[in-house]
C-alpha positions in Angstrom: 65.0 121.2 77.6 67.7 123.1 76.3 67.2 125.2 73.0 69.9 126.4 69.8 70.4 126.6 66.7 70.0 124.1 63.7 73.5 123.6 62.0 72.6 120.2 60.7 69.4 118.5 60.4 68.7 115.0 62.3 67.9 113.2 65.7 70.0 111.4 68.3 69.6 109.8 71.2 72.7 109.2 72.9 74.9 109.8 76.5 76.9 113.2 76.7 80.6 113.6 77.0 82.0 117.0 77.4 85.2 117.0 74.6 86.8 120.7 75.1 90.6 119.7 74.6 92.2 117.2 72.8 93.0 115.1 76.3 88.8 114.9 76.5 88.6 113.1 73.4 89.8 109.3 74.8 86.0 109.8 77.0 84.5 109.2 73.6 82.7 106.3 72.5 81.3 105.7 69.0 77.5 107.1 69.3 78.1 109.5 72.5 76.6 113.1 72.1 79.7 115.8 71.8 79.0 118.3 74.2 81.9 121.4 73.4 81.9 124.9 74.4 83.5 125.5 70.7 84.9 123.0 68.5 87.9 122.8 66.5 90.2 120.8 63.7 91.9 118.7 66.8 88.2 117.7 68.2 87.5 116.4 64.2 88.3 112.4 65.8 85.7 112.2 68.3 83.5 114.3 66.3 83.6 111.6 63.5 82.4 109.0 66.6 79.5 111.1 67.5 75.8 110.7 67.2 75.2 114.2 67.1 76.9 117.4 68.0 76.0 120.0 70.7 78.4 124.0 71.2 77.4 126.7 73.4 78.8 129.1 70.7 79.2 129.5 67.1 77.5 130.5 64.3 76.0 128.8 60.8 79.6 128.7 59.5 81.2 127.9 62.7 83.8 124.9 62.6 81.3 122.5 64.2 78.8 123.9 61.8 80.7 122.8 58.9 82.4 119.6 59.6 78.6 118.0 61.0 77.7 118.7 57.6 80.4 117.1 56.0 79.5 114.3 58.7 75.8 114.0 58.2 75.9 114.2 61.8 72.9 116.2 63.9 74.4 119.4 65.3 72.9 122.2 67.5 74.8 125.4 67.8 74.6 128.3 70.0 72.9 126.7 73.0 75.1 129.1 75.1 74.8 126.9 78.4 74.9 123.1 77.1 78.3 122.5 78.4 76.9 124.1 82.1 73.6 122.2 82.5 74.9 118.6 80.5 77.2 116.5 82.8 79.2 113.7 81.2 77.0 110.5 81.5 73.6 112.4 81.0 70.7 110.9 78.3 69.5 113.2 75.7 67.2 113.2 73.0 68.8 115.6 70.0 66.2 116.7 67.7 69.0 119.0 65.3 65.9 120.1 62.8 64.4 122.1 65.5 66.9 123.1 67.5 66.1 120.6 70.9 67.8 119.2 73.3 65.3 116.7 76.0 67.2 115.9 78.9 66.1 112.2 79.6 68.3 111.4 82.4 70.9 113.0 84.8 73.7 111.1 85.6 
């Protein structure tokens, strides 16, 4: 179990994809968990495909933050290690509200 922040209540289930650079972004299928260290404006396409949103870093006004909002898209912030422990491939359970991340399977 991994633990953060709530920037935007909900709950996914979904497989992880790591999306740090734009070139990461082509790994993304429409309901994939976004796993980022930090998100920003280029990322906004695969974030829109996301089931829910996961950063190591940022705050309640972060980028990520904001546009999961705008999404209505579950998004935990501040996890600080998401992007070590989650490999792409991995099945998680996102519960945004309280700030949890179940790790169901390992790829």
């Amino acid at each position: 179990q991994l633990n953060g922040s709530c920037a935007s209540p909900g709950k996914a289930r979904g497989i992880c994809k790591i999306v740090n650079i734009t070139e990461d972004m082509k790994k993304m299928e429409q309901g994939n968990i976004l796993i980022s260290i930090v998100t920003n404006p280029d990322l906004v396409p695969a974030m829109k495909k996301a089931a829910a949103i996961i950063t190591n870093i940022g705050g309640i006004t972060c980028h990520a933050a904001i546009v999961s909002r705008e999404l209505g898209i579950p998004c935990i912030i501040g996890t600080r290690i998401a992007t070590k422990v989650l490999k792409d491939g991995d099945l998680v359970d996102v519960d945004a509200t309280h700030g949890r991340i179940i790790i169901l399977k390992k790829q």
